[in-house]
Structures are given as structure tokens and as C-alpha cells.
SEFIKE-973410 format. One record per residue (C-alpha): residue in one letter; x, y, z. Coordinates in steps of 0.2 Angstrom, whole numbers, plus 2048, in hexadecimal, padded with zeros to 3 digits. Layout:
# SEFIKE-973410
A_X_Y_Z
...
//
This chain:
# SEFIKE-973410
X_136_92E_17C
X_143_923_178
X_157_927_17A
X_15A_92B_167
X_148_939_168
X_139_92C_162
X_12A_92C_169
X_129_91B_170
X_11A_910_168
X_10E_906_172
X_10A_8FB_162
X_113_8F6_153
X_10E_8E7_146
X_114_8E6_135
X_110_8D6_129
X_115_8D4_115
X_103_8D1_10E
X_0F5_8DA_115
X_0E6_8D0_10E
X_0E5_8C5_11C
X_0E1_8D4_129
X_0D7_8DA_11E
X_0CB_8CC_11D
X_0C9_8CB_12F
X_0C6_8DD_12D
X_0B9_8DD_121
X_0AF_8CE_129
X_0AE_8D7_138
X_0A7_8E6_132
X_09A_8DC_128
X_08E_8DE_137
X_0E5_8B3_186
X_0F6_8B3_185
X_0F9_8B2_172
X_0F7_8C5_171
X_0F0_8CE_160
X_0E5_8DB_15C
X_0D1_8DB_15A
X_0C6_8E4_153
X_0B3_8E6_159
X_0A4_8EC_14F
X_08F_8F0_158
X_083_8F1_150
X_071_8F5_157
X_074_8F0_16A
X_073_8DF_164
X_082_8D9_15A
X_093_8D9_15D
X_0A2_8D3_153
X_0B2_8D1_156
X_0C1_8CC_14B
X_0D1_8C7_154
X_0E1_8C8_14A
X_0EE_8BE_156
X_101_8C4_154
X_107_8B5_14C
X_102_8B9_13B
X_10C_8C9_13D
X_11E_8C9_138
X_121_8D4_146
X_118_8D8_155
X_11D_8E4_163
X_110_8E9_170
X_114_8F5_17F
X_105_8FA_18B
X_102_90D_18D
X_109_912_19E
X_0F9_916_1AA
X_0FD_92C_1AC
X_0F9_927_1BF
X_108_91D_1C0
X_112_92A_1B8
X_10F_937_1C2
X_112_92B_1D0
X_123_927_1CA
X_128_938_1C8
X_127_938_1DD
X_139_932_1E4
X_133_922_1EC
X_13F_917_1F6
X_134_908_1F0
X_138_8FD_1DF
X_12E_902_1D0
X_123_8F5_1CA
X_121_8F3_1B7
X_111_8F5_1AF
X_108_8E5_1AC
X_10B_8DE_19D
X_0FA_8D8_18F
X_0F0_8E6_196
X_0E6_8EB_186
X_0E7_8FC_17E
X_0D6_8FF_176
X_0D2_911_169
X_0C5_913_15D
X_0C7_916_14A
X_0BC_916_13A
X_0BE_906_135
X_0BB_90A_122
X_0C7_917_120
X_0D3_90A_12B
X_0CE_8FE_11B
X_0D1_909_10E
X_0E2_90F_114
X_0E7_8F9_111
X_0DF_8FB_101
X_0EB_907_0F8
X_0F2_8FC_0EC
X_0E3_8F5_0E9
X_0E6_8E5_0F1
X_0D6_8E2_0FD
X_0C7_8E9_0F2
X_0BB_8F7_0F8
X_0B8_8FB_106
X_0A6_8FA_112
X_09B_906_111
X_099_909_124
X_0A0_91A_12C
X_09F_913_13F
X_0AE_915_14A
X_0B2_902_14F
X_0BE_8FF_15F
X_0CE_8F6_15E
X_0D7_8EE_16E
X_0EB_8EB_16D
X_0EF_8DB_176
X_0FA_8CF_179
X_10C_8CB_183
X_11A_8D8_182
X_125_8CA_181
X_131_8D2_176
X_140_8DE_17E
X_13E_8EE_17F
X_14F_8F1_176
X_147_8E9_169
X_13E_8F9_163
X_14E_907_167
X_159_90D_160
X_15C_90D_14B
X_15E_8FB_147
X_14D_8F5_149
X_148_8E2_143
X_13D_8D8_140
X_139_8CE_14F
X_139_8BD_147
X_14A_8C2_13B
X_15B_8C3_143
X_160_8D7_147
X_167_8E3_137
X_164_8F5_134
X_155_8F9_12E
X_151_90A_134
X_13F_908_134
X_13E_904_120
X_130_8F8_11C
X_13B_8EE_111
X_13E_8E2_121
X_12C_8DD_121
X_12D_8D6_10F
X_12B_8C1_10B
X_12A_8B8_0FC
X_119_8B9_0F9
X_113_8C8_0EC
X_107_8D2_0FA
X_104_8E4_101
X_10E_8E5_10F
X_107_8F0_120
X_113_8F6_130
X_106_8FD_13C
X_108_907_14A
X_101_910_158
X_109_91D_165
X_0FC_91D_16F
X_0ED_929_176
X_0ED_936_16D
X_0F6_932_15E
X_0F1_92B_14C
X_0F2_919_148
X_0FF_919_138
X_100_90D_12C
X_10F_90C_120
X_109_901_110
X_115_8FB_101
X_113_8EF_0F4
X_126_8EC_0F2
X_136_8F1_0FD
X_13D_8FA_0ED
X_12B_901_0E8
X_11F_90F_0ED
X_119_912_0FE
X_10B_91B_107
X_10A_921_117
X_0F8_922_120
X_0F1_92C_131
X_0E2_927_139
X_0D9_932_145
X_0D7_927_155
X_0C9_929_160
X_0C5_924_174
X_0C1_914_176
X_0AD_915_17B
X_0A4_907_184
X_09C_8F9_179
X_090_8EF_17A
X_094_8E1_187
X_08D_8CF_181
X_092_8C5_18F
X_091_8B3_188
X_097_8A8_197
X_08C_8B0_1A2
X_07E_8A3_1A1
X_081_88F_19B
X_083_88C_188
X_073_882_185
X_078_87F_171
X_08A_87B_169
X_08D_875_159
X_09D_875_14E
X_09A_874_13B
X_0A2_879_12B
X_0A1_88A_128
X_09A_886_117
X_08B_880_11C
X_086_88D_125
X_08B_899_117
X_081_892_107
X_071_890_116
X_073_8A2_116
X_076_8A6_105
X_066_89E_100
X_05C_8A6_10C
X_04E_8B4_108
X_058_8C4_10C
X_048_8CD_10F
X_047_8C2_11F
X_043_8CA_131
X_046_8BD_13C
X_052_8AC_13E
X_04D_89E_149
X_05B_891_14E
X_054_882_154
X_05E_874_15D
X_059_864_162
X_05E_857_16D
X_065_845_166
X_05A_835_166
X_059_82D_17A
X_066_823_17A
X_065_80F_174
X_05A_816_166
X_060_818_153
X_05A_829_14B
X_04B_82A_142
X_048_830_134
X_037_839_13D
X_043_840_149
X_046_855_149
X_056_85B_142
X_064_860_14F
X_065_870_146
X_058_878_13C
X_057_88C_135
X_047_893_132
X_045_8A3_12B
X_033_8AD_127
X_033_8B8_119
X_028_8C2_10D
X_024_8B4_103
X_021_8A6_10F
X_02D_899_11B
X_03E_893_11A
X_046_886_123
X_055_87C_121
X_059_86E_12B
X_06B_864_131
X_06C_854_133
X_074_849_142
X_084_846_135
X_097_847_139
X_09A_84E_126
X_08C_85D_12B
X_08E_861_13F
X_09D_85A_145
X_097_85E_156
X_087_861_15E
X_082_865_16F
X_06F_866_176
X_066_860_183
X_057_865_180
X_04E_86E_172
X_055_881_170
X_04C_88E_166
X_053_89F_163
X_04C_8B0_156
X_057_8BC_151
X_057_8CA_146
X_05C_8C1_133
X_065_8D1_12E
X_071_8D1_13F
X_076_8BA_13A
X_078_8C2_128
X_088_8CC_12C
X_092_8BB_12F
X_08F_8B7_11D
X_09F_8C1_118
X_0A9_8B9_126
X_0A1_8A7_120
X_0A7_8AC_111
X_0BC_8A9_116
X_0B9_89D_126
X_0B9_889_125
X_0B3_886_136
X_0A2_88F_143
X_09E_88B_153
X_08C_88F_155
X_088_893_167
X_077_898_170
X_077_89C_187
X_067_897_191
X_065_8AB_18C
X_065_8A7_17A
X_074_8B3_175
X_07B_8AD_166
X_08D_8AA_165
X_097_8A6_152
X_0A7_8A5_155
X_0AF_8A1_13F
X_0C2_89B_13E
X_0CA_8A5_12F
X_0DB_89D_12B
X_0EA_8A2_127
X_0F6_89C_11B
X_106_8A2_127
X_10E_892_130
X_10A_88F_142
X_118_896_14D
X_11F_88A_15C
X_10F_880_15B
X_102_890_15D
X_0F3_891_153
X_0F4_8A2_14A
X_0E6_8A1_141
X_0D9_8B0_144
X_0C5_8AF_148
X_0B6_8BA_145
X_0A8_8B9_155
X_097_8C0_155
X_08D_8BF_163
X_07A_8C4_160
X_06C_8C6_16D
X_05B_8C0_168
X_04B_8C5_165
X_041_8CD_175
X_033_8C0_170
X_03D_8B0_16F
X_038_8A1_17C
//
């Protein structure tokens, strides 16, 4: 409790239009020291995605680790010795139904319908607690990045330019609902929404740096997207294939295999579609040797929302042949003090028990 009675909150974000979170959102349900929140989806023992929404593009930010109830108990002990302050970045994860989480963003009707999945998903709270604790006592609370004035906790702070629905989230802690506090205008309507949070249960752990990354390749997120599109959806299984470059002192050939090829079997026959060694299509490719990889069509499908908003993938496959996306989804905010706050989508897919 603080010194005027308010329970004390271990997270609070607030930003004047929501639509960005909720793309971020959205994309990963379809399936550091910068700080931020993400928000992790499984599916099957075999896919896992994770959004991460870093605190830049929040107008305010305020992150305070719960305290460990072993330390409390301890520090209620008279103790000759200096307390040491809890250290700071150490995440905070709960569990919440994404979809209602999704349709609480969507009361004004600015983000569309929300998924049709009624899976629990786990968020984690990150990030340095690098404003001052003073900064959240007491009635005149501000926004971090605007110069102090009474607010009393009124959304009308958190407000730009921009036409948008504008979110203040917060978090109390175990035990407690997540609330968010959604307006459309300082003077207008607002809504007020409480969440159930649940205990954080243990995900899926997909271990990407374990073995060496046999495959990378950095291409336009819209390449990937329309090869998708015009895939058979009634297809079981994706290959990705890579292939090494031509021995060095040779010009390709037009005989030579492709550096990336999909192919996909489906009811009605064979797919494939092949990339080229060109700047304008992979920007990037890394492969030694030739790498081949099945996975479940279905499972690479779930990216296609994510594709949908993101201009850049890094395609990854390990010696193991886990499958790593990794899609940039920008943000229009500006870049703050140099920082890249543009957000990502990850999915990392195990493949098939039959793959070479």
C-alpha cells in the first residue's frame, strides 16, 4: 500500500491508440534491457508464438517486480544487516483468456472481432524499472514522457493527436485482475474492464540456440505471405528446402537448385515454389549445405495473419530442424533516443517426427 491507501501496482502502461497492440495481439493468437510485455500462445506441443510489445510505443510505462513473500517475511526480522533491493527486470508472468483480453480493446469498435480461441495464453511483464518510485505516489500522477500536472489517475493524459481508442493497463499483482480503462476521447465515454488472471503454467520450451542454425535467410515478409496465400489449404505437410550457393569462381546456372524452395502435397497433387539467389527476393541467405525440414502446413499457416502487418521475416531452421520466424511489425511512433521500438511476432515450430 502506498502512503495516501492505494494498493501499489506492479504494472501500469497506457497509450492513446490501441490498434497497434492489438495487431501484435491478434497475430499471435493466429497459431534485454528495453523492457515490454509479451504475450505467448502453444499450440499442440509444437508451436509457439510469441508477440513482444517493447515499452517504447507506450506513452507511459511503469514496471515494479512483485516482491518475493520470502523476502517479506524476512524483512519483517530486525536485521542489523542493509536491505537489498529487489532486482530490477525480473519478469512477472499470469495467465489470461486472450480473447476476452481482445475483446475488452475492442469496445469501441476499433480492432474488429475478436479470435475464436478460448485458450488461456501467458503474458510476462519486463523490462527496467527505471522510472522513480515517486513517480507512481501520491495524486498527481503523469505521464512519464510529459512534464508533471494533476491528473488524478484520469485517462485524459494519455491522449495525442491522433483519432484512436486510447488503453491505460494495469496489474496489481497475483491475485488480482488485469484492468483496462478504454476511451475514445478525454471528454467522451469510458469503460472500465476486469479480467480474471490465472497462474502462469509452464509452456512449451522451444529452445532455439540449443543446436547450430544450419539455415538463415532474411526476405520480405511479402514473399512469404502471397507463397502462402496461394498454397492448397488442405495441405498436411510443408517442406522447406535450402541450398547452398554455387562453389565459389562459378557464375550460377540456371540448372542450379534454388536457395529456397516450399513444397507442399496436397489432395490434389504437388506444390512447389522456388527463390531465387536475387538481392530484390532474399536479401540474405545462409546455407552450407542442403537442409530439408516437414512441418505440419496447418502450424506455418498461423504466421499468415502476422505476415499480413510485418515488412521483414527471418527464416531460421537448427541442426534440429526447429523452425524459427521471427516477423518485424512496425510502428508508426518515433524512435526514442535511438531505440528501435518497433514490435515482433516469433514462431518457433518443431518438425515432423519423419524429417531427415
Amino acid at each position: 500500500m502506498s502512503d495516501d491507501g492505494e494498493v501499489d501496482k506492479v504494472l501500469t502502461a497506457s497509450v492513446h491508440d490501441v490498434k497497434y497492440v492489438m495487431g501484435l495481439l491478434r497475430a499471435s493468437d493466429r497459431t534485454g534491457d528495453i523492457g515490454g510485455l509479451s504475450v505467448t500462445v502453444e499450440e499442440a506441443r509444437t508451436l509457439l508464438a510469441t508477440a513482444f510489445i517493447f515499452k517504447g510505443i507506450f506513452d507511459e510505462y511503469l514496471y515494479h517486480p512483485e516482491a518475493d513473500p520470502s523476502s517479506q517475511s524476512q524483512s519483517s526480522q530486525p536485521s542489523s544487516q542493509p536491505s537489498q533491493p529487489q532486482e530490477e527486470g525480473e519478469p512477472t508472468a499470469f495467465e489470461v483468456p486472450l480473447n476476452t483480453l481482445i475483446e475488452c480493446m475492442s469496445l469501441f469498435g476499433n480492432a474488429g472481432g475478436a479470435p475464436s480461441s478460448n485458450a488461456k495464453h501467458r503474458i510476462w511483464h519486463t523490462g527496467n524499472s527505471d522510472q522513480e518510485d515517486n513517480e507512481e505516489e501520491g495524486p498527481n500522477r503523469a505521464n512519464s514522457r510529459q512534464t508533471r500536472a494533476p491528473a488524478n489517475g484520469r485517462i485524459d493524459q494519455f491522449f495525442g493527436a491522433d483519432k484512436g481508442t486510447g488503453m491505460r493497463l494495469s496489474y496489481v499483482g497475483a491475485g488480482y485482475p488485469l484492468t483496462l480503462l478504454m476511451a475514445e476521447e478525454a471528454s467522451g465515454p469510458t469503460a472500465t474492464c476486469e479480467i480474471t488472471t490465472f497462474e502462469a503454467e509452464p509452456m512449451l520450451d522451444l529452445d532455439f540456440l540449443e543446436s547450430p542454425t544450419v539455415l538463415k535467410i532474411i526476405l520480405k515478409s511479402s514473399w512469404l505471405r502471397d507463397a502462402l496465400s496461394e498454397l492448397d489449404p488442405t495441405c498436411e505437410r510443408l517442406t522447406i528446402i535450402g541450398n547452398p550457393p554455387p562453389p565459389p569462381g562459378r557464375a550460377a546456372r540456371i540448372t542450379d537448385p534454388p536457395r529456397l524452395r516450399l513444397q507442399v502435397m496436397g489432395t490434389f497433387g504437388s506444390t512447389e515454389m522456388d527463390y531465387p539467389s536475387d538481392k530484390e527476393v532474399l536479401e540474405t541467405c545462409e546455407c552450407e549445405q542442403q537442409v530439408r525440414f516437414s512441418y505440419v502446413f496447418k502450424h506455418i499457416a498461423c504466421a499468415s495473419r502476422a505476415l499480413q502487418h510485418s515488412t521483414k521475416t527471418s527464416l531460421r531452421i537448427n541442426e534440429e530442424g526447429m523452425l524459427s520466424l521471427q516477423l518485424i511489425m512496425p510502428t508508426a511512433r518515433p524512435r526514442q533516443g535511438g531505440n528501435n521500438t518497433d514490435g515482433f511476432v516469433e514462431f518457433r515450430c518443431l518438425p515432423l517426427d519423419d524429417s531427415p
